[in-house]
N, C-alpha and C positions, 0 to 999 in steps of 0.2 A: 158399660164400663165408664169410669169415668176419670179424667186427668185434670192435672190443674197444676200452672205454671205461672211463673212471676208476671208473666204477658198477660194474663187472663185468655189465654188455650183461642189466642186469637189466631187462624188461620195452621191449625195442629190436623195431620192427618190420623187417620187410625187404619193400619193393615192389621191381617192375620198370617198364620205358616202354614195357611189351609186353603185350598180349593173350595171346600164346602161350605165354608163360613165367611160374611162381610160384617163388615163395620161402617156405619150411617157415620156421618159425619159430626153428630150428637151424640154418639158412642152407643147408640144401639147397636149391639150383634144379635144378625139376623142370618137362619139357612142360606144359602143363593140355589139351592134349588130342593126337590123331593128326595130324599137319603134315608136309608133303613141302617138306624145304629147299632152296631152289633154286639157291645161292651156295654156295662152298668155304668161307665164313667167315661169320660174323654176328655183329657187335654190340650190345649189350645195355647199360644202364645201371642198376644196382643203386641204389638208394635205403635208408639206414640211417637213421630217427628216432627220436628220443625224445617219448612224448609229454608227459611231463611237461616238461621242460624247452625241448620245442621244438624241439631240436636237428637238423640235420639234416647227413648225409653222404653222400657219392655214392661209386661205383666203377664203371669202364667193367669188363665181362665180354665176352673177344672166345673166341666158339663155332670150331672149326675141324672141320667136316665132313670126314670122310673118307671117299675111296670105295670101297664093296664090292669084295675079292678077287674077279676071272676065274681065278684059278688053285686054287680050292677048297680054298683053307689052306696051300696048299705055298708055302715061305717061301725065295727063291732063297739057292744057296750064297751063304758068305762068312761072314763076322764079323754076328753079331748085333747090329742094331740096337738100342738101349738107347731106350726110354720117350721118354726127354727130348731124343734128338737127335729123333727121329719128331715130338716136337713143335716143335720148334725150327727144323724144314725145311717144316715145312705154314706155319708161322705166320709165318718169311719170308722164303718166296723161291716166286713162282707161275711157271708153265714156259709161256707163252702161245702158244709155240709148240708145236702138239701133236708125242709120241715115241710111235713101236712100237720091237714089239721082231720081228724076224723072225730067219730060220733065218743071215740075213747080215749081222746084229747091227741097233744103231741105226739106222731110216732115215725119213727127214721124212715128214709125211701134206701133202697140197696146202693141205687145208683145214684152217684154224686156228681151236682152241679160242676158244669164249666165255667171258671172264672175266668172274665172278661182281661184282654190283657192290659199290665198299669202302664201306662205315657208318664217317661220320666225325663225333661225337658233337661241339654247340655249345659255347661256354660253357666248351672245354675251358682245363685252369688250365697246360697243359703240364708239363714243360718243352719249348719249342719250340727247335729245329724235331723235330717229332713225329713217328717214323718209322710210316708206312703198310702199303706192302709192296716186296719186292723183284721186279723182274723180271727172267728171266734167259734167255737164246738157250742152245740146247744146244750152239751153235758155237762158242760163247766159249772150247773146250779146242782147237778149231784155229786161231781167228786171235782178233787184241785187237777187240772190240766196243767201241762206243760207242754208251750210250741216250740219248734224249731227250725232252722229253712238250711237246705245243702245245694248244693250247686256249685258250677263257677257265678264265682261273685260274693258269695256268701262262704263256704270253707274249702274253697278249689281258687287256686289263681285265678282273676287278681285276690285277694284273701279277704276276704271283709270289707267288700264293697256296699254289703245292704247285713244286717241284722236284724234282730226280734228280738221283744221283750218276751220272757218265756212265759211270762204270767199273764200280761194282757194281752199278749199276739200282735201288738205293733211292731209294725215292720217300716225300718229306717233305712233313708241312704244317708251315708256317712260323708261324701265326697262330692266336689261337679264331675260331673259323666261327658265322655267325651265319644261323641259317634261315630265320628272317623276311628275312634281305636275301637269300638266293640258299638255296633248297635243293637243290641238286642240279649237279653239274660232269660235263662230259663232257670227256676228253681222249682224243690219242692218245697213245702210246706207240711209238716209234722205234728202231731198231737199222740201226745200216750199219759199215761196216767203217773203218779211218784211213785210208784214201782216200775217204771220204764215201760210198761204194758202200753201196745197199741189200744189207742180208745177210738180213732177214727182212720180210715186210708188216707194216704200220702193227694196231696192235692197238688195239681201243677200250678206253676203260675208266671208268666209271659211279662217280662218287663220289656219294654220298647223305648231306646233310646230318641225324643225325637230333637228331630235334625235343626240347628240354627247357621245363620249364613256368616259362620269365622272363618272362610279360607276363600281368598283369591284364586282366579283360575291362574292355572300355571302353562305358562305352552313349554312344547316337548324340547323346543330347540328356540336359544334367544337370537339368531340370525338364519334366514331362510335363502337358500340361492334358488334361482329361476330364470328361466330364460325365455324369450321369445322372439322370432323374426322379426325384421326391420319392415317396413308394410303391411303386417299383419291387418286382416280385419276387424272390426268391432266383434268383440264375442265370445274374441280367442280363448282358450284357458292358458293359464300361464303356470298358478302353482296350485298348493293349499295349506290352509297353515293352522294347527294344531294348537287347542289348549283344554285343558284337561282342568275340572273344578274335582275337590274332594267331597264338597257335601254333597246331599241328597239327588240326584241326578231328577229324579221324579219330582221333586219342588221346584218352586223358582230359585231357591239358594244354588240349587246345581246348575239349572239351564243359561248356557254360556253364549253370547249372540258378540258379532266381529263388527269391526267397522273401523275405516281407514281413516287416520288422523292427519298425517303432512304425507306431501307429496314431493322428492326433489331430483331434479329439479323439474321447474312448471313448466315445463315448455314438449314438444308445442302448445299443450294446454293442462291446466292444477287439476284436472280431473281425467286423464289416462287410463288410468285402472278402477276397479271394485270390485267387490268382494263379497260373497252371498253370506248374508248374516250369521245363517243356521251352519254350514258346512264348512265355512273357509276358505272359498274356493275363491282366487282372484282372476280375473279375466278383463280384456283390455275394452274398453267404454269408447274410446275414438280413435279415429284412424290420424295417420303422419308420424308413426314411428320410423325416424332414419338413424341409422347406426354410425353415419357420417357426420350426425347433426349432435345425437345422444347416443353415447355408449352405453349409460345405466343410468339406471330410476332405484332410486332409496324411499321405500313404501312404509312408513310405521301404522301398523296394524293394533288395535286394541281391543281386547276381551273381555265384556263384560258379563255378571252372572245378573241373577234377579229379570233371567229376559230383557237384558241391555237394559235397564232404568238405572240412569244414570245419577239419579239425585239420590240412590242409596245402594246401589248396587257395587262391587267389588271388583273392580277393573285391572291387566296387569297389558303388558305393553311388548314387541314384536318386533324386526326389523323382518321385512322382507328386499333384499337385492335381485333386479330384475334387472339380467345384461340382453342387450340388444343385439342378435347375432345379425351377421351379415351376408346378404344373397349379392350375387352375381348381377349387379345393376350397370356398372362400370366399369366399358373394356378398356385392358392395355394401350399406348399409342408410343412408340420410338418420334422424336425431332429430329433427330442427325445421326450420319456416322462416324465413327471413332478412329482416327489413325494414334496410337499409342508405339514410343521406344523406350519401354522399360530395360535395364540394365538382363543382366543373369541372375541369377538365385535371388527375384526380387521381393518385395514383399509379397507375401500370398494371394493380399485382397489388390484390384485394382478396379476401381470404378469406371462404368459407362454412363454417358450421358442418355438420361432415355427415359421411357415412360414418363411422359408429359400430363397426361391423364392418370396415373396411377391411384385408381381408388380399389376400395375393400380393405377387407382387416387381414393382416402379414399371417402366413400359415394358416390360410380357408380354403377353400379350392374356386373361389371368386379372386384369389388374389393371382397376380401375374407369374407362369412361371417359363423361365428360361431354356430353352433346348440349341443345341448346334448340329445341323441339319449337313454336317460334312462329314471328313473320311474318321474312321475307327481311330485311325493314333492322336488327328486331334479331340475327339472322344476321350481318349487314354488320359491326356495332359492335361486336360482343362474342364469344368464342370461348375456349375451357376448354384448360386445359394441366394436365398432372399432376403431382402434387407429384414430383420425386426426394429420394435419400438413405436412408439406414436407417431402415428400418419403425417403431424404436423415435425417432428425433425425427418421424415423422410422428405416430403414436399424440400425441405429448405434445403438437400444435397441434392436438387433436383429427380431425385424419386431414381435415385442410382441404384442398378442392378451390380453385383461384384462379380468377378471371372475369378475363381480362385483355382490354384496350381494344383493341379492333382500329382503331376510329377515334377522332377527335376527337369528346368530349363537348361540347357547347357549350350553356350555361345560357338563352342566348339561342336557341336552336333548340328543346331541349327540355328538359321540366324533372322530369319524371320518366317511370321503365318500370317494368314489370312483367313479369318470367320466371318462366318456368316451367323447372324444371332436371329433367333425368331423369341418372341415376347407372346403368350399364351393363355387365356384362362383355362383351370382344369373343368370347369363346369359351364355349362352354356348360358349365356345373356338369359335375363330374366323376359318373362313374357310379356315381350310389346317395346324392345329397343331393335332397332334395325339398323347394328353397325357389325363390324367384323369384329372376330373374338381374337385377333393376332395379328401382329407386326412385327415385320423383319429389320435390319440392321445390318453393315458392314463392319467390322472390324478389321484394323490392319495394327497387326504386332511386328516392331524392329526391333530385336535382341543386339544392345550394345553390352561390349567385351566388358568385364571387370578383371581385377584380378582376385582369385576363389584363394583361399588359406592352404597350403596343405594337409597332408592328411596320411596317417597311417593305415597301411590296407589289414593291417592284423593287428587288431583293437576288440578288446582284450589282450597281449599276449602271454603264453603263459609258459616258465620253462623248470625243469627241475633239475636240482643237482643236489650234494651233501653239504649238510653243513660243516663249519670250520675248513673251510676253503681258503689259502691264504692270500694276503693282499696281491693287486695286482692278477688275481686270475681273469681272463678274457672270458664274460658269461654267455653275450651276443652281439648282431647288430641288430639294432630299432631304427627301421631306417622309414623317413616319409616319403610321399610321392606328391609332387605338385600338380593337377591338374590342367595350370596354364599350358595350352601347349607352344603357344603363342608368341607368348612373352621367353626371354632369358632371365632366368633369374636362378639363384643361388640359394639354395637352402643352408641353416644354422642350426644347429641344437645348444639344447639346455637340460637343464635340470630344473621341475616346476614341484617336485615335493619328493624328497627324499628324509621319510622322520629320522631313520639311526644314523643318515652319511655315512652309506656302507658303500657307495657306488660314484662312479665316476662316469660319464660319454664325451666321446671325443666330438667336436663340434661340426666337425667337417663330414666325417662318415656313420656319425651314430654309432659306433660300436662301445659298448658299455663293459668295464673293469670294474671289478672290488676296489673299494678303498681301503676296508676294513677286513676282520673277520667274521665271517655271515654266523649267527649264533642262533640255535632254533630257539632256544628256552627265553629268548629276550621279550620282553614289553611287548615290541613292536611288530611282532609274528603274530597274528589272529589265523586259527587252525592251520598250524604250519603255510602258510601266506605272506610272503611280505611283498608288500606292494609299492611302487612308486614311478611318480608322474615326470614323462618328457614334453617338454616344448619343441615343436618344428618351426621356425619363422624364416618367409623369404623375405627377397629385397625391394620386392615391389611399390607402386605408388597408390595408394600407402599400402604398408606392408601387413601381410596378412599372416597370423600365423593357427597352428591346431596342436591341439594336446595329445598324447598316449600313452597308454598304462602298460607297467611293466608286472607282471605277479611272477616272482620266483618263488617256486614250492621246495620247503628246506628238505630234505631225507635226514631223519634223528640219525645222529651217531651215538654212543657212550661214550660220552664226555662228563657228565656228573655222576657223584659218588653218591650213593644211600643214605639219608639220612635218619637217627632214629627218632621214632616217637613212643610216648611224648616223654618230655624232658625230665618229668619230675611224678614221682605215683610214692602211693603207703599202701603198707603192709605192715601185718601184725607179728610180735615179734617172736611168735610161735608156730613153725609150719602149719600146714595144712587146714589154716583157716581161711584162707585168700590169696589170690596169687596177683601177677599184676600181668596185663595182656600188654605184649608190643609189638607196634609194627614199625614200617621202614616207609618215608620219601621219599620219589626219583622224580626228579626232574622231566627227565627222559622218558620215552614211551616206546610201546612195545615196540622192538621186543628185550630192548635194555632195561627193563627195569625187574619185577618180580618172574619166578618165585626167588626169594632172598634167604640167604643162610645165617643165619644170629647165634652167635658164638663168643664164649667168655678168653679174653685172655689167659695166656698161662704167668705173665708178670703185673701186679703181683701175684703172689700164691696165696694169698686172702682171699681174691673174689672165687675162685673158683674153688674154695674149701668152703666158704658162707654159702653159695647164689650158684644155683644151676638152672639151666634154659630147658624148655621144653618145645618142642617145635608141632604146632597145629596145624598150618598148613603154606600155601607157598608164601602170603603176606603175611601170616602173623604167629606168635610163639608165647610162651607165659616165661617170666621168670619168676622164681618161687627160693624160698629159703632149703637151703640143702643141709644145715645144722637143726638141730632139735632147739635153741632158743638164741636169740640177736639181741643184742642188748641198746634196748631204746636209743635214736640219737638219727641222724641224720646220714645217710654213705654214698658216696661217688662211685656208682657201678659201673665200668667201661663196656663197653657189648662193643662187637667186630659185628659189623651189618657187611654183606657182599651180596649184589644183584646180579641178574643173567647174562649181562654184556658179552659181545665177544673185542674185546677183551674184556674180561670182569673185573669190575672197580669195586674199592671197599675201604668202608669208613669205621673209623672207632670213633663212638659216639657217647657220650658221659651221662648218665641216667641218674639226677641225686630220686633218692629212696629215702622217707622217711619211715623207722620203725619203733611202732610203739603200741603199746599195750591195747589189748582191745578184749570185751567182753566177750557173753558168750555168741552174739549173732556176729560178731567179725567183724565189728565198727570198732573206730579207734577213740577211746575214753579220751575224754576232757584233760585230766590229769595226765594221761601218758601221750595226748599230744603237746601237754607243756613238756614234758618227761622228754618227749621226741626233738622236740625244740632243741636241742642241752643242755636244759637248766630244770631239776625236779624242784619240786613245792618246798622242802628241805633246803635246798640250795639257794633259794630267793627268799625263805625267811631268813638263813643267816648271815647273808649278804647284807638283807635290808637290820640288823640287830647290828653288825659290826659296824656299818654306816653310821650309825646311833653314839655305840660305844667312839669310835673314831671322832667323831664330830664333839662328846661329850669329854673327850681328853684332851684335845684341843684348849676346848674354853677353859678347864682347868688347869692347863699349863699358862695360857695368858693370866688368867687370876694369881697365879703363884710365881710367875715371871715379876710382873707389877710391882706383886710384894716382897719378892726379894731386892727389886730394882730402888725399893722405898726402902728399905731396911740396909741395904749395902753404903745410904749417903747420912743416914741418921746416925749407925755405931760406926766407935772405933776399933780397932785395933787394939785390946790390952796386952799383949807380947810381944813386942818388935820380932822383927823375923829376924835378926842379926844374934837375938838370943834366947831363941827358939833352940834348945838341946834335942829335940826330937826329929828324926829321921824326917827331913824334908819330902813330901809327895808331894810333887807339882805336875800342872797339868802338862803332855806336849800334843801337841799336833803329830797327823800319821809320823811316822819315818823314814815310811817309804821303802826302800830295800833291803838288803841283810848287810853282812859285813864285807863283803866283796864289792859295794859300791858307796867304796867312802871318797873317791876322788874328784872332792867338791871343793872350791873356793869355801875355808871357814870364815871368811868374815862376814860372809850372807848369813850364819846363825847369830851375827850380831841384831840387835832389833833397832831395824835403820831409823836416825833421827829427826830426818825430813824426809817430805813422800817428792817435793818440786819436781823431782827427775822422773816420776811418772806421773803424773799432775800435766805437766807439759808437754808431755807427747800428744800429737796425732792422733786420731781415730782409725782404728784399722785391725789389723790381726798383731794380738800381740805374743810375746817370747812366752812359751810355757813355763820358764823359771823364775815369772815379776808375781810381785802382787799384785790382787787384781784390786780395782778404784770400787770402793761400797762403804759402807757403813759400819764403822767394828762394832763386835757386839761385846754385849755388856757379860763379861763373868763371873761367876760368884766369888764372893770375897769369903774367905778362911773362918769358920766360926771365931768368935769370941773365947769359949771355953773349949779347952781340948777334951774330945770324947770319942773315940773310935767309930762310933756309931754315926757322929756329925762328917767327919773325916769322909766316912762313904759316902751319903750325903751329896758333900761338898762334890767329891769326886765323879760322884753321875751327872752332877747338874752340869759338870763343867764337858763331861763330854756331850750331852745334848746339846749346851749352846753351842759347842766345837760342830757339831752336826748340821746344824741348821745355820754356822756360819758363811756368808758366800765369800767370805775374804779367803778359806780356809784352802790354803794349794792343794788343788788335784794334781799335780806335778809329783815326780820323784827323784829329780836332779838336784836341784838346787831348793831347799826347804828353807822357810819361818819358823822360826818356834820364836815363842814366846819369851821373856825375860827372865829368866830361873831367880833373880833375887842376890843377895851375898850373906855369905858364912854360914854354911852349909856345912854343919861337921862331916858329912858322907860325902866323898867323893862322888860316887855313883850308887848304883843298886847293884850295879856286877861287880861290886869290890866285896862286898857281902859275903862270908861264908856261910857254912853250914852248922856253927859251931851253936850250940844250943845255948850255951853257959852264960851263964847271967839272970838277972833276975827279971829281966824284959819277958812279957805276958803278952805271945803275936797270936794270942786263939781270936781276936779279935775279926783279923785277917778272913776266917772263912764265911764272916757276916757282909764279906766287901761284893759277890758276886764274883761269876766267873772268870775277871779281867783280872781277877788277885789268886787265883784257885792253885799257882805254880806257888806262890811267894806262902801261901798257907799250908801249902805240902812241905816246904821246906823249915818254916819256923813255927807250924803251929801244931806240930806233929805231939804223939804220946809216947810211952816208954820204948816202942817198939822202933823206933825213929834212932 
């Protein structure tokens, strides 16, 4: 082989991925030993690196074995084979079906050659599709063949990993092959004629993924714990530690060798441990391991593949923790005895001075432990626990054992003891100390008096009664007991949580009153429960005081009435397509509350003529329409609800019902839920059209207000009204009552000539008989030319503006009218008879509207009149 680099291939190595085969330093490949090759071909992968730089290059080497002449050198006539065709036909095209040669030329053997299997190297960089080898029928020179290959790999998952040309029989990979997911393909290979006819048997053929070194060894677990004794000897085994490579186990890409990287810490010495290359196995290399000195050594371990060659091999990394367990080397030793006067009920832990010596690790059975070697009750009261934490904060509280309280100390029981304390290992001195494995101790305990809190002896307590109990009823006493017995002192109460302030306690004797009335159904009841908190406090120095709970459990009475559900349902406005289910609410619990009776009023006599109840069971009932049809809209149905009380209570409770139209599954249509509403699709368009029209008469009254308002300052007058012969119609305002209430000041029909006198008043409530302060409004003036038709006209306009004037009295005592004019030949209009005669023409009259429809009965009549 040969390579060649920018260096000129100065100081380049060359490997193989083969046992069998080396690489000379000149790039000869050479056997490394005697091998019998089993396959026509063989591939090889050549490795080129540099080590200085790292660098690394591959090259596949594909071997073509050939086989030994039967004909002892004689080489058949013809044209001399040249070198390179000889290689060019081994390397591709394989003949799987075996040829002789006989006296009667070419002729088939039954039994067909085994084809060697092909080495198809991973990782390859192609170019794909990557020709393999070809296969070829010796028939192929008398008729057209067609090959083909089945298998996985070819048309079985993965799908077309290798193919063939059908015509030449070359067989391609498509893709890099990866060994870790599939090392090894088995296909067949196919020949038949273009009629689909078998022309030769199915041949196998053996693909072999080979292996290249892309995977790091993995270990099983990236922290390893381990342990070994503190003196152990050289030798020991401690752990073993795992790592797992993916390639080829049988190559050097798989064979994975350990070896220890840092050590910490270094002491006694940076080489402690090691670890058998092949196995994993770590074991200790020197002695002076103390547990006292190092508690743990942090071992990083590394895995190499390629048989550990490290200048190209695949390495991944380890932690191994090795803790230092501790043997029985260092016994216990007490300095002194302890006279201690803690108070009563003191703190739990009290410290002795002692083990001076105190070595080992806290919870071994090297480490010290405490017994009292006296009578059963101080046994009872008192009992030894062992310090934890790091040896150096015990060292600094002097290596203090604690006496902790097993029971209650009480000053009044007893006032002082006397221990005797022994210090022990549970396990005996290690082999070769010659000291005692325990030490004893005096202790002397003086119990000085405190003063203890009181305290309630029945805590919990619990009591029951009925609710609605009224104020001021006596429930109990909550009384505490002070344990001084010693002392005088006075007990107080309180109250420390009371949530409704339903309770009161007297302070002196604890006996507890209602403030309130105790209500079960409140907030403040959790499962008929209510609870609340007393303080006991003496007078002591200083004072001490304890808490206790009071639980009163309420008993329901029937105190709440039924309530219905639910408030509001539809229904269709035709029976028997739906009904509507109701039930009832109680407050209360059994046995006041169901089974409940639901029942229709008899007033009014509407609901129980539309709506009748059906009763399902003791909660619940339908009500249903009792008429053959209900006419859409919304109704307030009363229902009488009564529960089981004794006494029974009972509520009338208001159900609105909407009913409206509904199709044939019993849903209520879109339409007859507006319909429902009280307003149909009819009714809101002509609402919304009168809206229209309304708001379009408006603006054309403003338009024609305008213009008469412009027309009223431009003409004049060509008639004086003083000789005007025709029947004066002028406008008046109401009049207010009939002829029995004429007893009015008339000079209020005069039309006053200054307003000063109410101009000047005050703001406040004024007389119903003034006029009121606004804006007079402008009234049409008389046409120009007399025409019966304008007359009307005139007459409507002037009652609109009268309409819409706010000067105009809503009063009927004292009236305005307006200024009638002078020379009026008519007195009035009631002077007027019936008399037809004359030549006056009043048909005019029934063209005025309804407000003249009397005055046209009487003059505008025909002969029958």
């Amino acid at each position: 082989v040969k390579f060649n680099n920018c260096a000129g291939n100065k100081g380049v190595r060359y490997e193989t991925n083969s046992l069998d085969f080396k690489v000379r330093a000149d790039g000869t490949l050479y056997a490394a030993h005697h091998l019998q090759v089993p396959s026509k071909q063989l591939i090889l992968m050549v490795t080129a690196w540099d080590p200085q730089t790292l660098g690394r290059w591959e090259a596949m080497v594909r071997f073509l074995v050939a086989e030994k002449s039967q004909h002892n050198g004689h080489k058949p006539k013809g044209r001399k084979a040249l070198p390179g065709e000889l290689v060019q036909q081994q390397s591709d095209t394989l003949l799987p079906w075996r040829q002789h040669q006989s006296a009667n030329g070419l002729r088939r053997q039954k039994r067909d050659w085994v084809i060697p299997p092909i080495n198809v190297p991973e990782n390859s960089r192609g170019p794909f599709p990557q020709q393999l080898v070809r296969i070829r029928s010796d028939k192929d020179k008398e008729i057209h063949i067609r090959y083909s290959i089945t298998g996985v790999g070819a048309d079985q998952p993965p799908m077309e990993v290798f193919n063939i040309d059908p015509v030449s029989g070359r067989m391609y990979v498509t893709r890099p092959m990866d060994r870790e997911e599939r090392a090894s393909y088995h296909l067949r290979a196919h020949a038949v004629d273009m009629n689909g006819n078998k022309v030769e048997n199915p041949i196998d053929l053996y693909i072999y993924v080979i292996d290249m070194n892309d995977n790091r060894p993995e270990f099983i677990n990236q922290v390893y714990n381990g342990s070994v004794d503190e003196g152990s000897k050289p030798g020991t085994y401690v752990m073993t530690v795992t790592a797992n490579d993916a390639d080829d186990g049988t190559t050097a890409n798989g064979m994975v060798r350990y070896r220890i990287v840092t050590q910490t810490p270094q002491s006694p010495s940076q080489n402690m441990f090691t670890i058998n290359s092949e196995t994993g196995d770590i074991v200790t290399v020197a002695a002076g391991l103390d547990r006292e000195k190092v508690q743990q050594y942090i071992v990083i371990v590394q895995a190499t593949d390629m048989e550990g060659n490290l200048n190209y091999g695949l390495s991944n990394t380890a932690t191994a923790i090795i803790t230092v367990t501790d043997v029985n080397d260092n016994p216990p030793e007490f300095t002194t005895s302890t006279v201690m006067e803690p108070p009563e009920c003191w703190d739990p832990w009290l410290h002795i001075t002692c083990l001076q010596n105190l070595m080992g690790q806290p919870g071994s059975r090297s480490w010290g432990g405490m017994g009292l070697p006296t009578t059963p009750w101080t046994q009872s009261h008192f009992s030894f626990s062992q310090p934890k934490g790091p040896r150096e904060k015990i060292q600094h509280f002097a290596a203090a054992m604690a006496v902790r309280e097993r029971a209650q100390i009480d000053y009044e029981m007893n006032r002082a003891f006397m221990l005797t304390v022994m210090v022990s290992n549970q396990a005996p001195l290690a082999s070769g100390i010659q000291m005692s494995f325990q030490s004893t101790a005096g202790v002397t305990i003086s119990v000085t008096d405190v003063n203890e809190a009181p305290y309630f002896p029945t805590n919990h307590k619990l009591i029951r009664l009925e609710e609605g109990v009224p104020a001021g009823t006596v429930l109990t006493t909550f009384s505490a007991v002070d344990p001084d017995r010693f002392m005088q002192q006075a007990v107080r109460y309180s109250k420390l949580s009371d949530p409704a302030n339903w309770l009161n306690i007297n302070a002196t004797n604890g006996q507890i009153t209602t403030a309130a009335v105790l209500d079960r159904e409140s907030d403040y009841i959790k499962n008929n429960v209510y609870e609340a908190t007393f303080l006991a406090a003496d007078n002591g120095i200083p004072p001490a005081s304890g808490t206790g709970t009071l639980q009163i459990y309420l008993i329901d009475i029937n105190d709440n009435a039924p309530e219905l559900l639910p408030k509001e349902a539809q229904i269709c406005e035709k029976p028997n397509l739906n009904v509507i289910n109701i039930t009832a609410a109680d407050a209360d619990i059994d046995p006041n509350v169901g089974p409940f009776v639901f029942e229709l009023p008899s007033v009014p006599s509407a609901v129980r003529k539309n709506w009748t109840i059906t009763r399902l069971n003791g909660d619940y009932a339908q009500l249903s329409l009792r008429i053959m049809y209900l006419e859409a809209g919304v109704y307030d149905v009363p229902i009488i609800v009564t529960d089981s009380g004794n006494p029974p209570l009972y509520n009338t409770s208001v159900i609105k019902v909407k009913v409206c139209p509904c199709d044939e599954n019993g849903d209520c249509t879109t339409i007859g839920a507006v319909a429902a509403a009280g307003l149909g699709t009819g009714a809101i368009i002509a609402i919304l059209i009168c809206i229209i029209i309304l708001l379009t008469m408006v603006l054309l009254f403003v338009v024609w207000m305008k213009r008469r308002e412009k027309e009223r300052h431009t003409k004049q007058l060509l008639i004086d009204p003083e000789d005007d012969v025709r029947d004066n119609i002028l406008k008046y305002d109401e009049e207010g009552g009939g002829e029995e209430d004429q007893d009015y000041d008339l000079s209020q029909l005069q039309q006053p000539e200054t307003m000063d006198h109410v101009l000047n008043k005050t703001p406040g409530v004024r007389r119903v008989d003034e006029r009121p302060i606004g804006a007079e409004p402008q009234y049409p003036i008389r046409p120009v030319i007399p025409h019966p038709g304008d007359i009307g006209d005139f007459i409507n306009e002037g009652l609109r503006a009268a309409d819409n004037d706010p000067t105009a009295p809503p009063y009927d005592s004292l009236l305005v009218f307006d200024y009638e004019g002078s020379g009026s030949t008519a007195g009035s209009v009631s002077s007027l008879n019936s008399s037809s005669s004359g030549d006056q023409d009043y048909d005019y009259l029934n063209d005025w509207g309804p407000r003249f429809k009397k005055l046209a009965d009487m003059y505008g009549g025909g002969e029958e009149d």
